[in-house]
N, CA and C of each residue as an Amber inpcrd file, in Angstrom:
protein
   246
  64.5710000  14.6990000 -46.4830000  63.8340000  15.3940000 -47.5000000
  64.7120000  16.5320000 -48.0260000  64.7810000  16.4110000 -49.5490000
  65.5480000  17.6150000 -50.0040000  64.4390000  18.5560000 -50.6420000
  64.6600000  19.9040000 -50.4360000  64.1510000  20.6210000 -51.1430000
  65.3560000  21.9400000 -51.7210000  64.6200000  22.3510000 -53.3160000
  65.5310000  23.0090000 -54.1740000  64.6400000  24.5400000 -54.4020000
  64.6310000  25.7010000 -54.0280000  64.2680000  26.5920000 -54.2640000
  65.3870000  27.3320000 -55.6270000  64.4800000  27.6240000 -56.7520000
  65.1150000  28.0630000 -57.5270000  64.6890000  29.5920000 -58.1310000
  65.3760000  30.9620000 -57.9730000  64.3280000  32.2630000 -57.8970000
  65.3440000  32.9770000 -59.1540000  64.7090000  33.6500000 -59.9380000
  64.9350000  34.6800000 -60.8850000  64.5860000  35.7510000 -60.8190000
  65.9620000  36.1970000 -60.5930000  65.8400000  37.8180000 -60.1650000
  67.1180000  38.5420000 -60.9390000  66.9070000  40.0200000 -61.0310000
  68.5150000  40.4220000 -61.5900000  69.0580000  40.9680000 -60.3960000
  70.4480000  41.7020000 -60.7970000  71.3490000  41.6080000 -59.2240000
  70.3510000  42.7130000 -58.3870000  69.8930000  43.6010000 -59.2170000
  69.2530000  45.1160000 -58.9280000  68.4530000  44.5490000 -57.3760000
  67.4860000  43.4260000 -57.9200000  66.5510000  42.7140000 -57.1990000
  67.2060000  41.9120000 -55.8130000  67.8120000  41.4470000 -56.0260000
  68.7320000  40.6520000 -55.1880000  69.1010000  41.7070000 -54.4500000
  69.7530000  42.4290000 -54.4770000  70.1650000  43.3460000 -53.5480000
  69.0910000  43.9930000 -52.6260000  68.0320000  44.6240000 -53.5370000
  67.1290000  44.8990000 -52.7810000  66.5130000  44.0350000 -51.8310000
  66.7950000  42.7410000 -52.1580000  65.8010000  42.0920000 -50.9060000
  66.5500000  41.4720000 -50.1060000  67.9930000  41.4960000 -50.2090000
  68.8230000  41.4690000 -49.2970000  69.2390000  42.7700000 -48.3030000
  68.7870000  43.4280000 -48.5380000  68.9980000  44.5890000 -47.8550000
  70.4290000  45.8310000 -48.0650000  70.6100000  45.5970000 -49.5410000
  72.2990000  45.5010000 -49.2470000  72.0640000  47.1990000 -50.2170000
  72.9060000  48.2380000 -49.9480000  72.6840000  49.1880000 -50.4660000
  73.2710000  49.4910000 -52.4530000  72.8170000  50.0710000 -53.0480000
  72.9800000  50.5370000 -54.2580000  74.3700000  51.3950000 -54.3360000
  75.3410000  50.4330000 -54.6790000  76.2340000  51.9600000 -54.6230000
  76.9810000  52.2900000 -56.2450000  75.9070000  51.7220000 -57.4430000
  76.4720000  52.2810000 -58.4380000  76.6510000  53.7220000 -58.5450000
  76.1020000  54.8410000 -58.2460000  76.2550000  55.9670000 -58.1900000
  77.6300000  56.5120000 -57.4280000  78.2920000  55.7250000 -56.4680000
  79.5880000  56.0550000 -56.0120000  80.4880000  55.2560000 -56.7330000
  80.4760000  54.2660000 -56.8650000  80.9660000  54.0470000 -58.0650000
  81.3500000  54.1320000 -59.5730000  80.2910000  55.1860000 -60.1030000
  80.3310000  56.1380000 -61.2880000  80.9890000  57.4200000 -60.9580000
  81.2900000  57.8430000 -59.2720000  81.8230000  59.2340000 -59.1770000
  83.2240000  59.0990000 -58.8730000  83.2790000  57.7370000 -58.2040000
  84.7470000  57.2870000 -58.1670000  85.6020000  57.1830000 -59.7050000
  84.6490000  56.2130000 -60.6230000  85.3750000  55.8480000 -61.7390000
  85.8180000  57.4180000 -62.5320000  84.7190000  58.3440000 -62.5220000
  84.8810000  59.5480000 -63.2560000  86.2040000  60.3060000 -62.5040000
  85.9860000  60.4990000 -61.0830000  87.2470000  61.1010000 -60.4820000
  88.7960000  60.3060000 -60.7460000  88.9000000  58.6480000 -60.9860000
  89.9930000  58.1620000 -61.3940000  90.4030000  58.5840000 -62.8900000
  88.9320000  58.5810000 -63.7510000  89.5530000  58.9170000 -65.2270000
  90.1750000  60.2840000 -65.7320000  89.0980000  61.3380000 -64.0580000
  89.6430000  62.8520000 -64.6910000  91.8070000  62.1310000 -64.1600000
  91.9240000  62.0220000 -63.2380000  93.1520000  61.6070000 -62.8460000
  94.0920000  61.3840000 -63.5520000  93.5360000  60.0760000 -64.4030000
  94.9010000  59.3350000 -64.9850000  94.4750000  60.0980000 -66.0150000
  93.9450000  61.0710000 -66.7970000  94.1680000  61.9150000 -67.9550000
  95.0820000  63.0040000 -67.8110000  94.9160000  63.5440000 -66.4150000
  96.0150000  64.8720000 -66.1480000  97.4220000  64.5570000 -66.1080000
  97.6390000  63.1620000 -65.2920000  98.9450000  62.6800000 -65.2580000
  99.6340000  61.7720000 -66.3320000  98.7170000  61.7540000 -67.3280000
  99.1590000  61.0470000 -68.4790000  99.7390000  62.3570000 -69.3500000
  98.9580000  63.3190000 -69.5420000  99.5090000  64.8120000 -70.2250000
 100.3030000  65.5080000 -70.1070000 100.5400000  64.9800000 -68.4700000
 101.8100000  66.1140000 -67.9640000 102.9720000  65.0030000 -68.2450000
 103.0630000  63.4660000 -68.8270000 104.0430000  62.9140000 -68.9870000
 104.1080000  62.6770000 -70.8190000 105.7060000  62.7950000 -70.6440000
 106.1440000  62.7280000 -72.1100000 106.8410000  61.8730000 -71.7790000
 107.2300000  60.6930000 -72.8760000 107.8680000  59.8380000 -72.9650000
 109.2520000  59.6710000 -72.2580000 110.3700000  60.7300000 -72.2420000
 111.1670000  60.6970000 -72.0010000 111.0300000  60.5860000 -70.2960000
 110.5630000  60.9220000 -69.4970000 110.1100000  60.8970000 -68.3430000
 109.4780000  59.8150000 -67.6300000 108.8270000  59.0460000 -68.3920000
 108.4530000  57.3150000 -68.6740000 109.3690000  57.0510000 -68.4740000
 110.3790000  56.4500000 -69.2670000 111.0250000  55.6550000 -69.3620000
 112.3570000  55.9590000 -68.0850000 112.4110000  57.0010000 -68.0490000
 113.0660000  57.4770000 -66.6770000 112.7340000  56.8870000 -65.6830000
 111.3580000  56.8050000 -65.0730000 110.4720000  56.4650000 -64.2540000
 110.5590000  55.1860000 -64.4190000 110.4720000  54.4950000 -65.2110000
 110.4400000  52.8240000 -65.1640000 111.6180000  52.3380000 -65.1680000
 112.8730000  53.0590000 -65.7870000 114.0450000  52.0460000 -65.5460000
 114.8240000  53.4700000 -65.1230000 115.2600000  53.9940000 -63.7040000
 115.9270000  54.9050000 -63.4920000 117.4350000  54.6410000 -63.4290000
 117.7950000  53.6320000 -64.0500000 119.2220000  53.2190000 -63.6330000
 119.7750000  53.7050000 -65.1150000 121.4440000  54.4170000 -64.9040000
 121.6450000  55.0690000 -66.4370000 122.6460000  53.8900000 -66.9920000
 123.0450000  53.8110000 -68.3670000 123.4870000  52.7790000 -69.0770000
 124.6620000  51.9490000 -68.3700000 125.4380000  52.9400000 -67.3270000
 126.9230000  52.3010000 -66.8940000 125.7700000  50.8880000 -65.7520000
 124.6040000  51.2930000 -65.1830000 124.3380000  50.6750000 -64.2210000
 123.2450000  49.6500000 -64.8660000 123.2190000  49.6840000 -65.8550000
 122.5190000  49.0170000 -66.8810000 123.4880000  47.7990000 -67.8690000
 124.3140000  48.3530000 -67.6520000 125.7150000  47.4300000 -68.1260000
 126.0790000  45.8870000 -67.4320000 126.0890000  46.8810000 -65.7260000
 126.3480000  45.9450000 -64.4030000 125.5780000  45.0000000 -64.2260000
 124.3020000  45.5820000 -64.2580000 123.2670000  44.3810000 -64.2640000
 122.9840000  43.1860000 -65.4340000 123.8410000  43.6240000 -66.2890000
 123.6150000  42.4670000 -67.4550000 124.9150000  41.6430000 -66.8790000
 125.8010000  42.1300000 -66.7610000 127.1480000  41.4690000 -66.4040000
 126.4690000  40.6540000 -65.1120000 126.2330000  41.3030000 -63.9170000
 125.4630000  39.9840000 -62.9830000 125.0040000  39.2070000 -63.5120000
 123.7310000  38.9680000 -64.4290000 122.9150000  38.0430000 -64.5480000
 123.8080000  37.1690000 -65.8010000 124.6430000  37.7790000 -66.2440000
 125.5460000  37.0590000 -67.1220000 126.2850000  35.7200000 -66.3960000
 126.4950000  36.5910000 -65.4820000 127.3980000  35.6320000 -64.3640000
 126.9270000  34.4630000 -63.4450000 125.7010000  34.6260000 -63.3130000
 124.8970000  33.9250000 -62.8700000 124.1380000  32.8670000 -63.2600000
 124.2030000  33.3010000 -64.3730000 123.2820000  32.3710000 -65.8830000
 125.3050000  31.0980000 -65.9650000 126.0770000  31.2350000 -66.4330000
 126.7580000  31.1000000 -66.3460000 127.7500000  30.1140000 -65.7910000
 127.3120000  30.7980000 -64.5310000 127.6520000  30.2140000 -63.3870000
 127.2320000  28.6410000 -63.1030000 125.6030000  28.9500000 -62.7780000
 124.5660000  27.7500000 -62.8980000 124.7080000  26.5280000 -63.6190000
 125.1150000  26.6970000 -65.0310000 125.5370000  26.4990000 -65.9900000
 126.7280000  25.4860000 -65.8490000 127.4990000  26.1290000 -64.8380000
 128.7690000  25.0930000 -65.2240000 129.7450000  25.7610000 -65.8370000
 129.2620000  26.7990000 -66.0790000 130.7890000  27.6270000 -67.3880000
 131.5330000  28.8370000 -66.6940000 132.4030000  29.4730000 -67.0510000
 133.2390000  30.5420000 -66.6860000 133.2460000  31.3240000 -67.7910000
 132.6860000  32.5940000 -67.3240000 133.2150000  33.9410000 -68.8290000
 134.2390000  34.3950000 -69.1120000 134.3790000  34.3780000 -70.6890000
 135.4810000  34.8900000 -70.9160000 135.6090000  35.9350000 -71.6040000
């Protein structure tokens, strides 16, 4: 014998009768404490400091690394640079 129980409820409900606690309210104090966050540390950064931060390597070492993957690409390839 199969039987199909089918119930309409919203999550609010569901939770409640699962026993399971409400934690949108920590979750609204969390999200507010992340947004005060990433607003302070977005203000105190200017671009030039970005881009520092994401690629800290300066042009000579920025050079090298193209020349590796040059060499490598290259390489794979079958060919020799000239």
């Amino acid at each position: 014998m199969k039987v199909t129980v089918n119930v309409e409820c919203t999550p609010e409900e569901a939770r409640a009768f699962m026993g399971l606690p409400d934690v949108v309210p920590l979750q609204d104090q969390m999200l507010e404490q992340m947004k005060v966050q990433m607003q302070k540390n977005a203000a105190a950064m200017d671009p030039e400091t970005i881009f520092k931060t994401l690629f800290p390597m300066n042009t000579e070492g920025f050079a090298e690394l193209q020349k590796t993957f040059w060499g490598q690409f290259l390489g794979a390839a079958g060919k020799t640079e000239k």
